[in-house]
C-alpha positions, 0 to 999 in steps of 0.5 A: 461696786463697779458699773454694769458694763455699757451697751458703747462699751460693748460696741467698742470690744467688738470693734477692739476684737476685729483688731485682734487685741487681746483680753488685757488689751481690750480691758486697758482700752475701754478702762475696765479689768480684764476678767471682767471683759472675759466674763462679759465675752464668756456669759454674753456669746450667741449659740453659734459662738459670736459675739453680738453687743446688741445681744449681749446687752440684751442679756444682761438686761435679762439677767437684771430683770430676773435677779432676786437682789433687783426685786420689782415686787412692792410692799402691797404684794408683799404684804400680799404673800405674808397673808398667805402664807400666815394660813400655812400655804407653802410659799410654792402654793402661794406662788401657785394660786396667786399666779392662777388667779392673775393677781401676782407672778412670783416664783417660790424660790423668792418667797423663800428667800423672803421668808429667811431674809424676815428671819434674820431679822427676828421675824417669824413668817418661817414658823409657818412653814412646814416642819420636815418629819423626823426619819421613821424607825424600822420596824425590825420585829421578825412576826408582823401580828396586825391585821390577823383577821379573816374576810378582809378584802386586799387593796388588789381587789379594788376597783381599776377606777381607785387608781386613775384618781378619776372619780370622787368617791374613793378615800383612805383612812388612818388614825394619829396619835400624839404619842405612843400611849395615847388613849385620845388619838384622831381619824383622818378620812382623805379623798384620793382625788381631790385631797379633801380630809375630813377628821373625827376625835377619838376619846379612846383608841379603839375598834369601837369607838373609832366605828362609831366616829367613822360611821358619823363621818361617812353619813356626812359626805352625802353618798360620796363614799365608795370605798375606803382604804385602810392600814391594819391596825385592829381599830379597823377591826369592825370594817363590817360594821361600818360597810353595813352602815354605809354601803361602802366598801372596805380594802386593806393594804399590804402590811409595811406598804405605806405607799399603797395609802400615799394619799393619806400617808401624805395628809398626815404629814401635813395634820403633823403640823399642828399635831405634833409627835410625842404630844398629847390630845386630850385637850384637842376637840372635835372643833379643834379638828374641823379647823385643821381639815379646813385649813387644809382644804381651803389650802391650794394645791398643786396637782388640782392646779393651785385650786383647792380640795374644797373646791374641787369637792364641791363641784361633786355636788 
């Protein structure tokens, strides 16, 4: 590999150019290969289109500094990012909360490529990652029959607060299922704005039981439950009594509008993590899912500013 080209190097192009030399003239000058003096004069000029050597060198330094092959991280840190990232963070919510808290000033994209590079050695940091979800089928079915039941409320209808994620209090709420048939499935309760989950296991898939364990679950959050947000499955199908139970207030989205419940449509994405399609939960506990919530809400987000759901919730009490 040839050296970096020289800062008196550099000095003695501008000098070559003044002459009037040409590219292969000044390479055959300075004992270098005339592409790599037309790279140097391509990716070292100055705005306004001159070349200063002092600049570039400048530059150049810069490019050093930034390149991953050049990396300035020691083997604490990386020991560091490794720790996180065996919690299932993102490698951005890594980068994030490490950068927050002043401890390192690493991008995601290194730490991805850290991830792949302990890859092809056989290590296993990328089963950390979060798997991306399979492409859902459409629903092609010409009569829509969930949700036929009188005196829901529509998601129109809520609160103007609900949208602007202001106010601790609204949440949305869904159910899992591991696969099709499933008798045991799951209830995933999100707050819109915090993100923190909250989860409850359902023995049976049913109305019943889930107004139960939805009931248990509200009357834990201590009076910090406003509204919630449903889809239309008929498990939902008792709201009423939960409203009665609670004092919170049930809405319902628009039938196929999954963005209208983003919040908890994204939560489940990340619970699939650990509870897979196409597999059963009938091994699954009411712990077993308290520790899923947790991993999600000690985890660091983005848009509360690398600090975590439980953080943020906390400071509602």
């Amino acid at each position: 590999m040839h050296a970096q080209i020289t800062l008196e190097e550099r000095y003695a192009i501008v000098a070559l150019r003044k002459q009037r030399l040409s590219i292969r003239a000044i390479a055959a000058a300075i004992g270098r290969a005339p592409s790599t003096v037309s790279r140097e004069l391509r990716r070292n000029l100055r705005p306004s289109g001159r070349y200063n050597p002092d600049v570039a060198h400048s530059y150049c330094v810069a490019r050093r500094r930034r390149s991953r092959r050049n990396t300035h991280f020691s083997a604490e840190d990386w020991g560091l990012v490794e720790q996180l990232i065996a919690l299932d963070w993102s490698p951005e919510q890594v980068a994030g909360w490490l950068r927050r808290h002043r401890m390192l000033s690493i991008s995601h994209e290194t730490i991805y490529m850290r991830i792949w590079r302990d890859k092809a050695r056989g290590g296993q940091l990328w089963r950390h990652l979060r798997q991306a979800a399979k492409k859902r089928r459409k629903r092609c079915r010409s009569h829509d029959s969930r949700g036929r039941l009188a005196g829901k409320r529509h998601i129109s209808e809520r609160p103007s607060e609900v949208e602007t994620r202001a106010v601790v209090g609204h949440w949305e709420i869904d159910t899992i299922k591991g696969d099709s048939q499933a008798v045991h499935s799951a209830v995933t309760m999100v707050e819109r704005a915090t993100g923190f989950t909250v989860m409850g296991k359902l023995a049976r898939h049913t109305a019943s039981e889930c107004t139960d364990r939805v009931i248990e679950m509200v009357a834990r959050q201590g009076g910090r439950v406003a509204t919630i947000t449903a889809d239309n499955g008929t498990e939902f199908h008792s709201h009423k009594a939960i409203e009665k139970a609670t004092g919170a207030q049930f809405y319902f989205a628009t039938p196929h509008h999954s963005w209208e419940r983003g919040t908890n449509e994204n939560t489940n994405g990340l619970i699939r993590q650990y509870l897979p399609k196409r597999t059963s939960m009938a091994h699954k506990s009411q712990q077993d899912l308290e520790a899923i919530a947790a991993k999600l809400n000690t985890r660091p987000r983005k848009r509360l500013g690398y600090r975590t759901p439980e953080e943020c919730y906390a400071e509602t009490l």
